[in-house]
N, C-alpha and C positions, 0 to 999 in steps of 0.2 A: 358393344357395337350395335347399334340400332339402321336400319337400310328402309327407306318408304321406296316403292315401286309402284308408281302412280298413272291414270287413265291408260291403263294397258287392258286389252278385250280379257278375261281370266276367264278360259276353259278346264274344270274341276270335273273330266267323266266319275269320280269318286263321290259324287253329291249332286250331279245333275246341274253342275253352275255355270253359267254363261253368261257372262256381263263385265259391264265395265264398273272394276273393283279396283280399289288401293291394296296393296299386300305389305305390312308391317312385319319385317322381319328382324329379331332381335333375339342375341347371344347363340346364334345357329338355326333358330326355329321361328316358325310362323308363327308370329303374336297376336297378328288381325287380319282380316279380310274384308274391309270394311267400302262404303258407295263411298265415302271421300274421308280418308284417314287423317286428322289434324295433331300432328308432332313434329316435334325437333328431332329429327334425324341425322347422323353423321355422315350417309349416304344416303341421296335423292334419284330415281330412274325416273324419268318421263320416257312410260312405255306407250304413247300413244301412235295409235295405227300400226301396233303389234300387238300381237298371241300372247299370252303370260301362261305357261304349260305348267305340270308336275314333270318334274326331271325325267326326261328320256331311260327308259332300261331295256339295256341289248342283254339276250339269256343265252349271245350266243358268238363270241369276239374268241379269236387266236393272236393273242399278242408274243409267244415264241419265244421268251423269255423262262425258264433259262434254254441254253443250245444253239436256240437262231436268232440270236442277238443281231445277225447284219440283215434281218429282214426288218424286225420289230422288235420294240423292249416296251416294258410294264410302263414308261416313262413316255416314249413316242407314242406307244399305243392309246394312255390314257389321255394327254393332249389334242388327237385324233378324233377322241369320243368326244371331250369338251367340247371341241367346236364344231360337231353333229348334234349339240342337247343332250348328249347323256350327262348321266351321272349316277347312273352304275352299270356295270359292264360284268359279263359272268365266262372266266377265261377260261377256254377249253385246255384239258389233260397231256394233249399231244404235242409236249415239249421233249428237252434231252437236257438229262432223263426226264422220264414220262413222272406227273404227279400221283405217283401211287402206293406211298406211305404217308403215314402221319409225319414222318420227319421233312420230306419234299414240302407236304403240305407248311408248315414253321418255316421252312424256308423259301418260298414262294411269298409268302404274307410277309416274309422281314421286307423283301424288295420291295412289296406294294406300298407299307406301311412307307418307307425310306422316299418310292419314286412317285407312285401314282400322284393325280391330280384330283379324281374322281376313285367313287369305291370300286374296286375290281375283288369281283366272287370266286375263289377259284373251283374249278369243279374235280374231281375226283377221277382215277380210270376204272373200269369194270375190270380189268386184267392187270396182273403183274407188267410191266413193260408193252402193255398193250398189245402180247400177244396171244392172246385168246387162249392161252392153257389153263393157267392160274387162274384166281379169283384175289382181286385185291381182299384186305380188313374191313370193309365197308361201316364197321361199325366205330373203329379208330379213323378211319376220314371222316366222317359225319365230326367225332369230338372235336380233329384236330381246325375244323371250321369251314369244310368243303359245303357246297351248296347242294350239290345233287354231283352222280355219276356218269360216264358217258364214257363209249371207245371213239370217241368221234373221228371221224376219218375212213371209220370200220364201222364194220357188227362185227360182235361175237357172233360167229360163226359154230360151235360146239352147243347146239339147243339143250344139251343137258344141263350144261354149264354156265348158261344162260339162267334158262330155268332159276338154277341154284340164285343166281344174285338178284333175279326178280325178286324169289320170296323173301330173298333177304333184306333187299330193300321194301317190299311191303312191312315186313316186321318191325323195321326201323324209320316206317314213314317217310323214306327217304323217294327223294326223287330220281328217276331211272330220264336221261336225256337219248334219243333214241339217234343214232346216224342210222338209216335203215338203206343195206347196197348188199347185196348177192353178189358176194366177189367171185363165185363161179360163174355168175352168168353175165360178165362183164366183159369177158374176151379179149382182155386188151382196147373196149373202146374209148376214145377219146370225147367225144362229141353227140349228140342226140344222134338215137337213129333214125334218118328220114333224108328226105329231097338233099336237104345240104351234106351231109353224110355222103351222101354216093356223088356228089357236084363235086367236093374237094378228097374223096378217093381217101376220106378215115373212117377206120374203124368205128362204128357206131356204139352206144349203148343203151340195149332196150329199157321204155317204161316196165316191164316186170320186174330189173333189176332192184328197183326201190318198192315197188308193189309188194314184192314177195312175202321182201323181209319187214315191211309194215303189219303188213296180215298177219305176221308170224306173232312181232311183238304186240301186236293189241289181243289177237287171241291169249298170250300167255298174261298180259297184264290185265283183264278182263277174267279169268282162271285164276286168278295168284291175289288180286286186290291193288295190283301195284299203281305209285302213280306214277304213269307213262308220258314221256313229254317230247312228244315227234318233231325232227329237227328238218327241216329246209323241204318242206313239202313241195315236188315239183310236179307231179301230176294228177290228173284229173280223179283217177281211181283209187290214189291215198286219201286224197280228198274226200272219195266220196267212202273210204273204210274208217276216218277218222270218224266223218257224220254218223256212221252206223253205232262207232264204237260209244261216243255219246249218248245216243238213243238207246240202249241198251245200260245207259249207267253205268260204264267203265270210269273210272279216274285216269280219262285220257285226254291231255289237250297236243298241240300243234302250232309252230311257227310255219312261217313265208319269209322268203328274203324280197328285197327291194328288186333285184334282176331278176328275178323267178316271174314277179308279177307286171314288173315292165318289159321286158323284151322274151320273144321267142328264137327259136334257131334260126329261123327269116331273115332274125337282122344280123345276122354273122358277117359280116363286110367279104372274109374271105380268111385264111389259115392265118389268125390271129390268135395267140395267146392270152390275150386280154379276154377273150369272150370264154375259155378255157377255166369250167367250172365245176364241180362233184357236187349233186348232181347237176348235170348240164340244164342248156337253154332247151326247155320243151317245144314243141309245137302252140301256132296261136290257140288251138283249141283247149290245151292243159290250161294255158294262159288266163283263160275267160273264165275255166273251171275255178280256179286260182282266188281271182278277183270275186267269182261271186259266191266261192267257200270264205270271201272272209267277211262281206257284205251281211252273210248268213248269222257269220260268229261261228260256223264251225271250224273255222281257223281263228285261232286265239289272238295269235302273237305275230308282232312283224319283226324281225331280228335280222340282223345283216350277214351272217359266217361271216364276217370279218378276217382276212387270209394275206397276209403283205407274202408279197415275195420280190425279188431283185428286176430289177429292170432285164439284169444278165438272163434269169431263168427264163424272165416270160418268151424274149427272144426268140425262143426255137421254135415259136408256132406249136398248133397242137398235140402234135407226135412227140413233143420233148418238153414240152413248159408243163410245169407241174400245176395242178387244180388249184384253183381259187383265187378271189377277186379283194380289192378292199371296201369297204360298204360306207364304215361310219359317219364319213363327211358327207356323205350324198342321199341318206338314207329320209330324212325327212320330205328334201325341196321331193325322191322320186315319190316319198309319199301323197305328196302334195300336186305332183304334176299329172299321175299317174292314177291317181285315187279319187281324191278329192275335186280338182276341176275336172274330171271325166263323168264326174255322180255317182262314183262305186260307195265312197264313204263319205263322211261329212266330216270337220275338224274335230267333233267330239269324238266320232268314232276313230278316226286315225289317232288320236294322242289316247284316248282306251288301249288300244293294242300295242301302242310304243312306251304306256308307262304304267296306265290303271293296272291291266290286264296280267301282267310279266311278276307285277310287283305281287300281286292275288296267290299266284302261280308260287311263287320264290317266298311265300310267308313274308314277306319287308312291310304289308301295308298295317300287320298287326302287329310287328316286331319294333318296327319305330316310326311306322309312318311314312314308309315311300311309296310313291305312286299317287298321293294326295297334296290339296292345297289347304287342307282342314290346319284351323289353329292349331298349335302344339305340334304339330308333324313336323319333322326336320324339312328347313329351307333349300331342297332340291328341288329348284326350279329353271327351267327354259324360259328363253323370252326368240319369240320369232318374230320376224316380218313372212306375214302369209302372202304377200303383193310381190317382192321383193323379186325379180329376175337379173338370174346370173348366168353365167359361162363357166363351165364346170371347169377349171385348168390344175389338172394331176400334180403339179411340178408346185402346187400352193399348198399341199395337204400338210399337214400335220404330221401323218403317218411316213415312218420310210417307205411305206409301199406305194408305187405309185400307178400297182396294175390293174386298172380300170377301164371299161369300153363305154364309159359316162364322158370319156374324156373330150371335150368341147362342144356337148349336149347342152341344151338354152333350156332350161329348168324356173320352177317357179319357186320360192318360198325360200327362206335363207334366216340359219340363227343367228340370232344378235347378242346373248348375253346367256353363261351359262352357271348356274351358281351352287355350291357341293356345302352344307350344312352352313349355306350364308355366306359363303366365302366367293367371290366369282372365282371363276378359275378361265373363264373365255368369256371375251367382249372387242 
């Protein structure tokens, strides 16, 4: 099966490429890259006045599968990312039961291997059942094919025990994914603490919540050697402990979500569920922090938490709707809307952090070549329209989740075509 994808703009952050290139894709992989490709193809794209990407990688999607099959499954979920440009997706632990043996992990991969559309990573828990006593085998999850580890949702909260799986995962090279939240100093908040906090009479939750326990994990992964991988950076002071941890040569990087860097608590409309996220909507100020920690590059990664939940739950507003948003389908145009036409980043730089970067991160760019448009690398590739304005409408996604506050936000940049070792799998 040979595919020509022709006069499409091809942005390669992997080699510095930007230009209008044919990409020759044949039996799964990149054949040629070539200024005007001349073959018989059995598939023809005329990608002109679109983006031709290395395939989107999120290191950071709950698709809830097994347990919460009526929010999302490995199938809906995957679908979801196709048609945001992924194609690969790295599925968080905190399912039922939680993935915390090598046998979950066998049986998580049958389902993938069975439903997905795109590759889905799954990742590993730091605890038995995720509850912070235990110490999962980290060394039988690494075999049985987990990516890296994570209590995502949580910290370990037991720093001894902590301790213990950092050095473990140093010794195993393994990657340590960080949710960083001081469940004692969280009080029951729902929502940032600030103006809109005390305006709608909830419970707030301070920036030291996440601070704390970032400080905590980079000090010990900075001690220990570990490589530490900070998840959904919301403010300004993580931000600016992830920069130190760098500078001082820790093996520590950091993602952003798409709502972290487009909206603050400001635009809370009012006790919506939808805007109801762990960690919450910062202030504009964390905000700006945000955009110019990634401008910087001391924010690596852009990744969605990815989070479906029921229409039923989001319902109760924020005293009752349980945390998180869905990201995948919306996560580029907010890149694009947000990032790019504001001047924070350029399109090279926004598709670095949505694919080069993640893939660097995750070992994929030397394992088989994702994150690149280089000959020979597996044909994971996006095709976008960067011009392309649309109306965000929730009730169109892919996902069963459809709890969103993007919901009929005018957005720029929209993917056209999504393609998993040559195969489209969205268009």
């Amino acid at each position: 099966m040979k595919t020509l994808i022709k006069n499409g703009l091809v942005i390669d952050p992997s080699r510095g490429l930007e230009a209008i290139k044919d990409i020759v894709v044949e039996d799964g992989r990149i054949a040629a890259v070539e200024d005007r490709a001349e073959c018989l193809a059995d598939v023809s794209i005329n990608a002109a006045g679109c983006h031709v990407y290395p395939g989107f990688i999120d290191m950071h999607v709950h698709f809830r599968e097994p347990g919460f099959e009526y929010k999302e499954t490995v199938a809906t979920g995957s679908q979801a990312a196709a048609a945001g440009g992924y194609t690969t997706v790295c599925a968080m632990p905190n399912t039922k039961p939680v993935i915390d043996t090598k046998e979950r992990v066998e049986e998580l991969l049958g389902i993938i291997d069975r439903d997905a559309v795109v590759k889905v990573l799954p990742i590993g828990s730091v605890t038995l059942g995720q509850n912070g006593k235990e110490l999962t085998n980290l060394k039988e999850l690494r075999e049985a094919g987990v990516c890296g580890v994570s209590e995502d949702g949580k910290s370990v909260m037991d720093v001894a025990l902590y301790t213990e799986a950092m050095q473990q995962a140093a010794d195993l090279n393994m990657l340590v994914m960080a949710h960083c939240e001081d469940k004692d100093l969280v009080r029951g908040g729902v929502i940032n603490e600030g103006l809109m906090a005390r305006k709608l009479g909830l419970p707030g939750i301070l920036n030291a919540v996440e601070d704390h326990i970032t400080a905590r994990d980079i000090i010990l992964a900075g001690e220990l050697g570990t490589r530490l991988h900070i998840c959904h950076v919301s403010t300004e002071l993580s931000a600016d402990l992830v920069k130190l941890a760098k500078k001082k040569g820790f093996k520590v990087t950091a993602e952003v979500c798409p709502h972290h860097f487009s909206l603050s608590d400001s635009d809370i409309p009012g006790d919506d569920g939808n805007y109801k996220m762990n960690p919450p909507l910062r202030s504009k100020k964390d905000v700006e922090a945000l955009q110019k920690a990634l401008k910087e590059g001391v924010i690596d990664v852009i990744s969605t938490d990815h989070a479906p939940h029921s229409a039923e739950e989001k319902a109760g507003g924020f005293e009752t709707a349980p945390f998180g948003i869905v990201g995948l389908e919306t996560a580029y145009a907010l890149g694009v809307t947000n990032l790019v036409k504001t001047g924070v980043l350029s399109f090279p730089e926004l598709v670095y952090r949505m694919s080069t970067r993640p893939a660097e991160i995750l070992g994929l760019t030397a394992l088989d070549g994702r994150g690149t448009l280089c000959p020979g690398a597996v044909a994971d590739i996006t095709i976008a329209n960067p011009s392309e304005k649309w109306i965000v409408d929730a009730s169109k996604f892919r996902s069963k989740g459809k709890n969103t506050p993007f919901n009929g936000e005018f957005l720029h940049g929209r993917v056209k075509l999504t393609m998993v070792d040559g195969k489209m799998v969205f268009e």
